[in-house]
KOLSE-689600 format. One record per residue (C-alpha): residue in three letters; y, z, x. Coordinates in steps of 0.2 Angstrom, whole numbers, padded with zeros to 4 digits. Layout:
BEGIN
NODE:ALA:Y:Z:X
...
This chain:
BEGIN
NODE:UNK:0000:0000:0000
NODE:UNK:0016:-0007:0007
NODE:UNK:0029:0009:0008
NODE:UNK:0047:0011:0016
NODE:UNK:0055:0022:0025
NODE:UNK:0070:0029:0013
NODE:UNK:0076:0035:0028
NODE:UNK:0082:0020:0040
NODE:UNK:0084:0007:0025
NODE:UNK:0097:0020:0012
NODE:UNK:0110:0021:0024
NODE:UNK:0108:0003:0030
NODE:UNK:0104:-0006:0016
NODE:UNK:0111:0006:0002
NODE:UNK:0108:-0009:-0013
NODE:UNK:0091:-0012:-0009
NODE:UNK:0077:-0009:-0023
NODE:UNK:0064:-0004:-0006
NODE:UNK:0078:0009:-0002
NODE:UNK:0079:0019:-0019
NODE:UNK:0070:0036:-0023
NODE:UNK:0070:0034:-0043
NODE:UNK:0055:0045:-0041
NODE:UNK:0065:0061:-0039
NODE:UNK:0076:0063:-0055
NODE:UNK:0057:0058:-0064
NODE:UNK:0047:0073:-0054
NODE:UNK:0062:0084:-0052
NODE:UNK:0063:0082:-0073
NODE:UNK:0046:0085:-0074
NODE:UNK:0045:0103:-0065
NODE:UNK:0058:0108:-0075
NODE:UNK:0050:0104:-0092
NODE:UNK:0034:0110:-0086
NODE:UNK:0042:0130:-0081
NODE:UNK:0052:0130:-0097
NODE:UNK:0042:0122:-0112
NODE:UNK:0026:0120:-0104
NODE:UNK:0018:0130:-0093
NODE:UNK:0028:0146:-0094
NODE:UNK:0027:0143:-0115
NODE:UNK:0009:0141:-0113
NODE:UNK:0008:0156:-0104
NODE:UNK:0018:0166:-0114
NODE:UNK:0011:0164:-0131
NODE:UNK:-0005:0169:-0123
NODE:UNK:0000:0188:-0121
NODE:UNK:0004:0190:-0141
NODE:UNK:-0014:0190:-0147
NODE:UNK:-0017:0201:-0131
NODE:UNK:-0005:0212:-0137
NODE:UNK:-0013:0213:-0154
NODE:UNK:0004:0202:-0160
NODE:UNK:0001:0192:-0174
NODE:UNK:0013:0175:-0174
NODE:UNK:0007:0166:-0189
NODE:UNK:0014:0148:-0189
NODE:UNK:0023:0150:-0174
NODE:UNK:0005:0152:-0165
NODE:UNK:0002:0133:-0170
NODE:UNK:0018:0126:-0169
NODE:UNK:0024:0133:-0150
NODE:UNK:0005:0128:-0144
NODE:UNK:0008:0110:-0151
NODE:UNK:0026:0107:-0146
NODE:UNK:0021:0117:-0129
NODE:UNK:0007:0103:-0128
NODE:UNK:0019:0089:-0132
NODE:UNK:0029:0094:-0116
NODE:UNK:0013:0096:-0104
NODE:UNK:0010:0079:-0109
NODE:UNK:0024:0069:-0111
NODE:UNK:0035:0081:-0100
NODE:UNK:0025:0085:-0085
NODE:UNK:0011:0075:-0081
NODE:UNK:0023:0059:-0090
NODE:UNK:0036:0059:-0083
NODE:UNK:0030:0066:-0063
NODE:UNK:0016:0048:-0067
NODE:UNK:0030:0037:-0074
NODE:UNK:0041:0043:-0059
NODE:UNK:0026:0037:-0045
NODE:UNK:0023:0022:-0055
NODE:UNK:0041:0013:-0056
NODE:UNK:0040:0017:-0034
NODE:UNK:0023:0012:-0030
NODE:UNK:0020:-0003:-0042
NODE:UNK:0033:-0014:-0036
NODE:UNK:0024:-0010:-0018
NODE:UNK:0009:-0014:-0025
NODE:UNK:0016:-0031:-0031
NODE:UNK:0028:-0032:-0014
NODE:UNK:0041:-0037:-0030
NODE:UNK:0059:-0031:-0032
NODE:UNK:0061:-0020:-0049
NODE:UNK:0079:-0019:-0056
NODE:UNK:0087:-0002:-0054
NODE:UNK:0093:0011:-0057
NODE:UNK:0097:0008:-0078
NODE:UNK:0078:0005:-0083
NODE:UNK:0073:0023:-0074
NODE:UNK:0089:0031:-0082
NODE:UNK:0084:0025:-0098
NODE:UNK:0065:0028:-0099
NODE:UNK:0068:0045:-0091
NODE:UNK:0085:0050:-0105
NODE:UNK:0073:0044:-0119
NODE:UNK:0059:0052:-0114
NODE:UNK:0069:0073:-0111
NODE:UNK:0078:0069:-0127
NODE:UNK:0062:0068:-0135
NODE:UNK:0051:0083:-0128
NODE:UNK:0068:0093:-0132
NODE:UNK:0070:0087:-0149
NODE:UNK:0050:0089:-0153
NODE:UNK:0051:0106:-0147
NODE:UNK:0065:0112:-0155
NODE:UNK:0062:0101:-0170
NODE:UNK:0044:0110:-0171
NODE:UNK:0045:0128:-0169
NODE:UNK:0062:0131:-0176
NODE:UNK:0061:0133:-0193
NODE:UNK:0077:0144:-0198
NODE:UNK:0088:0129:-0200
NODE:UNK:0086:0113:-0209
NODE:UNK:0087:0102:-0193
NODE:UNK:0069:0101:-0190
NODE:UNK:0064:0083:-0201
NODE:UNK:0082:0075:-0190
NODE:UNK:0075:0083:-0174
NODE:UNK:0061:0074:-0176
NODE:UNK:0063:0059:-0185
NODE:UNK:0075:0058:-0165
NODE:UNK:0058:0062:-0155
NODE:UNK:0048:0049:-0162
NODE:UNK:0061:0037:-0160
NODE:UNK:0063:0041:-0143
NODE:UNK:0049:0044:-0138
NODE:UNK:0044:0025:-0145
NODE:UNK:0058:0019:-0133
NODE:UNK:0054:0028:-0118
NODE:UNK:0034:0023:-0117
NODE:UNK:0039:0006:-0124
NODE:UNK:0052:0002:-0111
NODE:UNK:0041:0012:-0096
NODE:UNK:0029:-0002:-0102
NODE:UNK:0038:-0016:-0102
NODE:UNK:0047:-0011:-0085
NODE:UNK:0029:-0009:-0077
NODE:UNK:0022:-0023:-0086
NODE:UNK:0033:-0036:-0080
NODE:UNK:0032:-0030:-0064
NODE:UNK:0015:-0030:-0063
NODE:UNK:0016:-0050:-0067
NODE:UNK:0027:-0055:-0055
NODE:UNK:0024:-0053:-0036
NODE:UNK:0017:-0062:-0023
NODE:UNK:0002:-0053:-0019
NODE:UNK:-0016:-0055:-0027
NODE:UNK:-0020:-0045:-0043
NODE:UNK:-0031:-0030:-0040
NODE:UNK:-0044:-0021:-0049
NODE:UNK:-0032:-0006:-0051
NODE:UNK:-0019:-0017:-0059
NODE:UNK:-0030:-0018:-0074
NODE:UNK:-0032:0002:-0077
NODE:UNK:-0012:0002:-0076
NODE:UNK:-0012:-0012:-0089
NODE:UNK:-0023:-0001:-0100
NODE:UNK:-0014:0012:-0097
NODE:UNK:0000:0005:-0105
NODE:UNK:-0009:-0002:-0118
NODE:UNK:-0013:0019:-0124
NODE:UNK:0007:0022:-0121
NODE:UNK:0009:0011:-0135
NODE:UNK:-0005:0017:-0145
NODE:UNK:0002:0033:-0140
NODE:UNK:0019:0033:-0148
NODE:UNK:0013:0024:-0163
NODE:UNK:0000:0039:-0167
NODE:UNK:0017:0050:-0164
NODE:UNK:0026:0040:-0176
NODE:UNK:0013:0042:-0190
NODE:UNK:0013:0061:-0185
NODE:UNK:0030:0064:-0187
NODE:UNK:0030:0050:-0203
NODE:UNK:0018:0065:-0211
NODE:UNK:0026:0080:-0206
NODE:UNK:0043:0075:-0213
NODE:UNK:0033:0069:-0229
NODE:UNK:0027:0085:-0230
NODE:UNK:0040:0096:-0227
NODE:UNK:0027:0105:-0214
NODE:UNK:0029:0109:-0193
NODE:UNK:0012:0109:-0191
NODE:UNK:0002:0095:-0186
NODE:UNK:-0018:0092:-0193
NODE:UNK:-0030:0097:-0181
NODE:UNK:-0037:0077:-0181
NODE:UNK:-0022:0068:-0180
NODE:UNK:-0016:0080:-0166
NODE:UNK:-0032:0076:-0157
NODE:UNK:-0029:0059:-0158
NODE:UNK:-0015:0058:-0150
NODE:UNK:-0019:0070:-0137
NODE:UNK:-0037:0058:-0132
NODE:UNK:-0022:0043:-0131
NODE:UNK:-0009:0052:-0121
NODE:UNK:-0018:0062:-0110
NODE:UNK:-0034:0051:-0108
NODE:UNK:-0028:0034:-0112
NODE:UNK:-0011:0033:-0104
NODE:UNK:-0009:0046:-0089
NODE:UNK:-0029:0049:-0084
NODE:UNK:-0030:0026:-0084
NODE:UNK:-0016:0025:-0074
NODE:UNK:-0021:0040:-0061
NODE:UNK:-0036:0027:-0062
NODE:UNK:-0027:0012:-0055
NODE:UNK:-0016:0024:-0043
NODE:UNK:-0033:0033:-0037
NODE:UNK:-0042:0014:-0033
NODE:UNK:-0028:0008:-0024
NODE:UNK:-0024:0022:-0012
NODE:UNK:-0039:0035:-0012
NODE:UNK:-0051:0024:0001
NODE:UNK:-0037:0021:0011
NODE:UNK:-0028:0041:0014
NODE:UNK:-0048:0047:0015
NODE:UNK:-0055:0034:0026
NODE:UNK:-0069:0031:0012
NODE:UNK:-0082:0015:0013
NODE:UNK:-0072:0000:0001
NODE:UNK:-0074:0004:-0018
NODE:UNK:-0090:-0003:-0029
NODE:UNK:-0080:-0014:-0039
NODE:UNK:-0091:-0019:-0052
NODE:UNK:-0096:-0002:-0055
NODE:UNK:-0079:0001:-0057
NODE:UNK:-0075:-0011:-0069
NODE:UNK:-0090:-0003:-0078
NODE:UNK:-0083:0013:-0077
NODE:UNK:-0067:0005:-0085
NODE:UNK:-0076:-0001:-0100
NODE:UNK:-0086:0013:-0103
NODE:UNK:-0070:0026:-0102
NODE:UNK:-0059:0018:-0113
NODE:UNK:-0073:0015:-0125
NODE:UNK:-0077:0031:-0127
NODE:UNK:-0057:0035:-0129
NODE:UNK:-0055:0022:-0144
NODE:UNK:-0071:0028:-0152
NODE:UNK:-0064:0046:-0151
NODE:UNK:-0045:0042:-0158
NODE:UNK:-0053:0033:-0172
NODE:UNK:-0064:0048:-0176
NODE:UNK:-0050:0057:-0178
NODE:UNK:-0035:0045:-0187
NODE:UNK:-0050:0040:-0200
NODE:UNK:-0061:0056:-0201
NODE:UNK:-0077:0048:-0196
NODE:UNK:-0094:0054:-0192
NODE:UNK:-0096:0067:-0178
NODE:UNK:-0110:0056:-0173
NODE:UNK:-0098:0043:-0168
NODE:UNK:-0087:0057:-0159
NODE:UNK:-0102:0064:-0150
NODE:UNK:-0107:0046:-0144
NODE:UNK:-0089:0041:-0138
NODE:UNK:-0089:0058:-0128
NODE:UNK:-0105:0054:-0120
NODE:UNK:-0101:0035:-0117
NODE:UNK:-0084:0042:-0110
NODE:UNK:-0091:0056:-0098
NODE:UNK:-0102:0042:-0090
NODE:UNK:-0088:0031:-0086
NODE:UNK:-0079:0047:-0076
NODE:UNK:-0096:0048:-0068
NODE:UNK:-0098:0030:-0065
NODE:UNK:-0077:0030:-0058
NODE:UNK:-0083:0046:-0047
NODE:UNK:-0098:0036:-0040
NODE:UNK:-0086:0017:-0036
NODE:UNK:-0071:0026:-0029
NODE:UNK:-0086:0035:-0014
NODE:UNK:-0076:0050:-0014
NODE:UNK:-0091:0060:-0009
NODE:UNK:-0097:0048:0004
NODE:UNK:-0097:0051:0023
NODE:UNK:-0079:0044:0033
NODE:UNK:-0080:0026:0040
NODE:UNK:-0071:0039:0055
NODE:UNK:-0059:0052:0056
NODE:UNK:-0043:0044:0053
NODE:UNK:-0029:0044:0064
NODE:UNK:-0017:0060:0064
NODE:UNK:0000:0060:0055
NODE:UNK:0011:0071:0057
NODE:UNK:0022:0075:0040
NODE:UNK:0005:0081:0030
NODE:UNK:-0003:0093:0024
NODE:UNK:-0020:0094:0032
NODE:UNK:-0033:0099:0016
NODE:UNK:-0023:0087:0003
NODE:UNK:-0041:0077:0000
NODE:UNK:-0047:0095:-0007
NODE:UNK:-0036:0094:-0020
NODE:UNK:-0041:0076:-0024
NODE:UNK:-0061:0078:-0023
NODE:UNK:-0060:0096:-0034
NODE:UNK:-0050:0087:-0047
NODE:UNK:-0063:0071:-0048
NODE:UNK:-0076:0087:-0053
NODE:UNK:-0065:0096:-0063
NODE:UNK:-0064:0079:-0072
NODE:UNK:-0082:0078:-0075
NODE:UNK:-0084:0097:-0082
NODE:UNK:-0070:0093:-0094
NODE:UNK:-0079:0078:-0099
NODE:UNK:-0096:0089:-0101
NODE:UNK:-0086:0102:-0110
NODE:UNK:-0081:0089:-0124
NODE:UNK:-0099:0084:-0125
NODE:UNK:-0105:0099:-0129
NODE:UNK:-0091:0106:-0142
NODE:UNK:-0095:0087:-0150
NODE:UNK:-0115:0095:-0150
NODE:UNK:-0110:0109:-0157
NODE:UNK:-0099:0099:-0169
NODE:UNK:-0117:0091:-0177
NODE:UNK:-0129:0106:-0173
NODE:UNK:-0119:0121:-0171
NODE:UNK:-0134:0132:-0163
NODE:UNK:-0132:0122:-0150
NODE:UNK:-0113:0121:-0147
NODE:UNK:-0102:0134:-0136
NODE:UNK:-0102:0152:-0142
NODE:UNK:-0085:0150:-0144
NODE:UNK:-0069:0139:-0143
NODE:UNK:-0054:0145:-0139
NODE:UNK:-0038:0140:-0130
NODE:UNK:-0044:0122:-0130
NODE:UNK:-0054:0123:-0115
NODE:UNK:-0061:0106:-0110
NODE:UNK:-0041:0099:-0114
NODE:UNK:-0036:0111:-0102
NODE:UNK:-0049:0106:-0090
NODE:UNK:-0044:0089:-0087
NODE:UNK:-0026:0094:-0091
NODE:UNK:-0026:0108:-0076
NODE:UNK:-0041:0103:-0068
NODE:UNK:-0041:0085:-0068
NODE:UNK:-0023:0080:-0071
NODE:UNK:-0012:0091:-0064
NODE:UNK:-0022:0095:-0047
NODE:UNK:-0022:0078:-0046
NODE:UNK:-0003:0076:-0045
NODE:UNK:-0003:0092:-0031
NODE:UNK:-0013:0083:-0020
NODE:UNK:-0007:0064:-0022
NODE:UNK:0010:0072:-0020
NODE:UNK:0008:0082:-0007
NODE:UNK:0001:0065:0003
NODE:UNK:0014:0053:-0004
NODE:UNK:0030:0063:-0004
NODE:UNK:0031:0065:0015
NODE:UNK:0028:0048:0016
NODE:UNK:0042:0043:0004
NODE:UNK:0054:0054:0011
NODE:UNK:0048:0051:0030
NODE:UNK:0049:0069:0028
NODE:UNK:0037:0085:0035
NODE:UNK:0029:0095:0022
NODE:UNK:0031:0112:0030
NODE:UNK:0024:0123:0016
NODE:UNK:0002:0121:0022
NODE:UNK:0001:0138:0016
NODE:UNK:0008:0136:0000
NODE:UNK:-0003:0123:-0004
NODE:UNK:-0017:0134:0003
NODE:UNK:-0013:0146:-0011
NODE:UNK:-0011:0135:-0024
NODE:UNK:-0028:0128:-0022
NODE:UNK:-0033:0143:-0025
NODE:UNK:-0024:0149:-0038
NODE:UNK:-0025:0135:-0051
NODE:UNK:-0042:0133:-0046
NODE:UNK:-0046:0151:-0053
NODE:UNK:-0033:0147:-0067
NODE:UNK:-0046:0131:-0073
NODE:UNK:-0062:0144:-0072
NODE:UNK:-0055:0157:-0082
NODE:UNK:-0050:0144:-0095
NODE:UNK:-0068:0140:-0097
NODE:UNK:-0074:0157:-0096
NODE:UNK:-0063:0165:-0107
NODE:UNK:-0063:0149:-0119
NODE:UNK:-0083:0146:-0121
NODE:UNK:-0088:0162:-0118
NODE:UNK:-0087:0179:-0133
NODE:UNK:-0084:0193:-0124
NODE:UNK:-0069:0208:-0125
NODE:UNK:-0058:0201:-0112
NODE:UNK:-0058:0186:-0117
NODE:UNK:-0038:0186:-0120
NODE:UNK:-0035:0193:-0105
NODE:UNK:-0043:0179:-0095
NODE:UNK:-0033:0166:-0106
NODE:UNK:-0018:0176:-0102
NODE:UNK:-0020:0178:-0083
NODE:UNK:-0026:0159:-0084
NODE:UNK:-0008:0153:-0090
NODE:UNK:0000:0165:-0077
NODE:UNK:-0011:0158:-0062
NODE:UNK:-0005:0139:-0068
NODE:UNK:0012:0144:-0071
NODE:UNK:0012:0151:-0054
NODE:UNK:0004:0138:-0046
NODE:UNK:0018:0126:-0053
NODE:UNK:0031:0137:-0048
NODE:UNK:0021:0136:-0029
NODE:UNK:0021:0117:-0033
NODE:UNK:0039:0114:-0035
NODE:UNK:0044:0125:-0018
NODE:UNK:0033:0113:-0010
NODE:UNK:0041:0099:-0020
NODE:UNK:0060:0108:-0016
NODE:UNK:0054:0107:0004
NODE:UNK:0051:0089:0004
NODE:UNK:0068:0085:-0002
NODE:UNK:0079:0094:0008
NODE:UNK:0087:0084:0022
NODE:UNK:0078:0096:0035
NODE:UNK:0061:0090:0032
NODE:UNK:0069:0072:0035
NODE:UNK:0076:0077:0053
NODE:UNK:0059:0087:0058
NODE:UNK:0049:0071:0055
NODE:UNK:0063:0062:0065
NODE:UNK:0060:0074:0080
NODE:UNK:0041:0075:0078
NODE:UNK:0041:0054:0079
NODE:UNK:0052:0054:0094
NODE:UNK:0034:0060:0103
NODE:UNK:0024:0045:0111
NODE:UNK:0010:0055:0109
NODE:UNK:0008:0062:0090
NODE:UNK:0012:0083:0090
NODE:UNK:-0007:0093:0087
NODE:UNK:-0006:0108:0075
NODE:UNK:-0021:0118:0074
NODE:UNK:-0033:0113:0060
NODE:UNK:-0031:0128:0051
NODE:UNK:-0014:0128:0050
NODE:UNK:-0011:0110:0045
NODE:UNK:0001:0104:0036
């Protein structure tokens, strides 16, 4: 993948597209949303029932709207911001800037706030035009990310790839995505009602967090995992077999929920769907021995790739997980004890998705910014932390037991923590500093060694 130093081209060559960080308002957005309305809602809502606190429509209200802004707000906007940087690498084609970026990332916080808002205030009657305003925009910000993306993905003077395709798919869901909000929000101002059905709802959480973000972290992951790991090429075909199979078994699980179909039909799109995450596993070779071990560089964190080979597992647990709740969904003696705190969405949400972005970042930022990232035992601990927050989720989500609330509730304090970690990290990277230590550190003919454990 064909990246630019921001460094030596921004103050040459201020006007030129290879020059621009558009990815910073879009990630720096993201943390923010994800320590207001996500992460730290999430968390919070979890001490009431622990507390013995009874919320009564605020519990599913605040859990929707706080899902809404994981979604759309942290792991959308941190993936739109990657994507409108590295796809018109991956093309070696200009994009315009900086109004499409402005206007996809002002469409898109207009209309996490206004869903919010619009969903767990209920004193006032402003929640059908607080609405009626996040749908809208929300339908403009995906659309336009789409159109943006998708153009750019046509022109270019390289040869189309196999991870072209997942991003083309994913965009496809974006669509699919905002028209499920659209009939969402249609209902609940028809109904005079905040809160969502449990079916719909699940719809559009399989299109959003499945179909949009998790396919494009599939085209991302195939372009540029073999390459930072130093992994054998791809199995292609077993890819594109991975790709049917995945968004299959998404399609048969939206239209499950939108038309309230057999749970046969959802138990076989879960299945069909948790082979193609095996299948992906299996063509990317994540697990397969080195071609060699890779050539040193200096601005990254050493254990990055740990991140990136837990979330693939993580991925495949939460597909499991799904399995088993459809199971119990048919035969319920054979399903989970219990299901609480919407475990397996949290798995690929946390697990999956969000460890995902940690790692990818903490490989692609440096490299953005030609910058050091000096905080390797920050990201040690934040390994660790979100790792323990996914394990408690299932724990306490599966599994009957008296502390169960308590694990939920230390589980959201773990990701909230790790997030807050993350975006110390993330602060790190963009401070000038980081830019003139990886000046000095390449001034070296002979690349700086930093002891393994202690690598960053």
């Amino acid at each position: 993948m064909c990246t630019i130093s921001n460094l030596d081209h921004s103050v040459n060559n201020p006007n030129l597209w290879s020059a621009q960080r558009t990815y910073r308002p879009f990630i720096i957005s993201s943390l923010f949303v994800a320590l207001t309305l996500g992460f730290t809602t999430g968390a919070a809502i979890l001490f009431f029932p622990l507390l013995g606190l009874n919320l009564g429509n605020a519990w599913p209200t605040h859990t929707q709207s706080h899902g809404t802004a994981q979604i759309f707000g942290w792991a959308g906007l941190f993936v739109m911001g990657i994507g409108f940087h590295v796809v018109p690498r991956i093309r070696n084609n200009p994009m315009s800037f900086p109004w499409p970026q402005r206007f996809v990332l002002s469409s898109m916080l207009i209309a996490i706030v206004t869903r919010f808002f619009g969903q767990t205030i209920t004193s006032y009657d402003i929640n059908d035009s607080l609405l009626a305003v996040s749908t809208a925009c929300l339908a403009l910000g995906l659309g336009s990310f789409a159109l943006f993306i998708g153009i750019t993905l046509l022109k270019g003077k390289t040869r189309h790839s196999s991870a072209e395709l997942w991003i083309v798919v994913s965009l496809a869901w974006g669509i699919v995505a905002a028209g499920l909000d659209l009939m969402i929000i249609y209902r609940l101002i028809g109904s005079g009602s905040e809160i969502i059905s449990t079916q719909i709802n699940g719809a559009l959480i399989e299109a959003s967090l499945l179909g949009f973000i998790s396919n494009f972290i599939f085209g991302i992951s195939l372009r540029v995992i073999p390459s930072f790991l130093n992994l054998p090429s791809p199995k292609l075909n077993l890819n594109r077999c991975s790709l049917v199979c995945i968004n299959i078994g998404i399609a048969m699980v939206v239209l499950t929920h939108t038309n309230d179909l057999s749970d046969w039909l959802l138990l076989v799109g879960e299945v069909i769907k948790s082979v193609g995450f095996l299948t992906y596993i299996l063509s990317l070779r994540l697990y397969s021995r080195k071609k060699s071990p890779g050539k040193y560089i200096a601005n990254i964190y050493g254990r990055f790739e740990w991140f990136l080979q837990v979330s693939f597992f993580w991925l495949l647990v939460g597909g499991l997980l799904e399995v088993w709740k459809s199971i119990g969904n048919t035969y319920s003696q054979f399903g989970p004890p219990v299901d609480l705190g919407a475990p397996a969405i949290h798995v690929v949400g946390l697990g999956f998705i969000t460890i995902m972005i940690i790692g990818m970042s903490s490989r692609m930022l440096p490299m953005f910014e030609a910058a050091v990232s000096p905080k390797g035992s920050l990201m040690d601990t934040i390994l660790v932390f979100i790792n323990l927050s996914v394990l408690l989720r299932i724990i306490s989500g599966t599994i009957n037991f008296d502390l169960t609330w308590t694990g939920l509730a230390l589980s959201g304090t773990l990701g909230t923590l790790s997030i807050s970690l993350f975006g110390l990290v993330v602060w790190a990277v963009f401070r000038s500093s980081s830019s003139e230590k990886y000046v000095e550190l390449t001034r070296y003919k002979t690349p700086l060694k930093i002891p393994t454990k202690n690598s960053n």
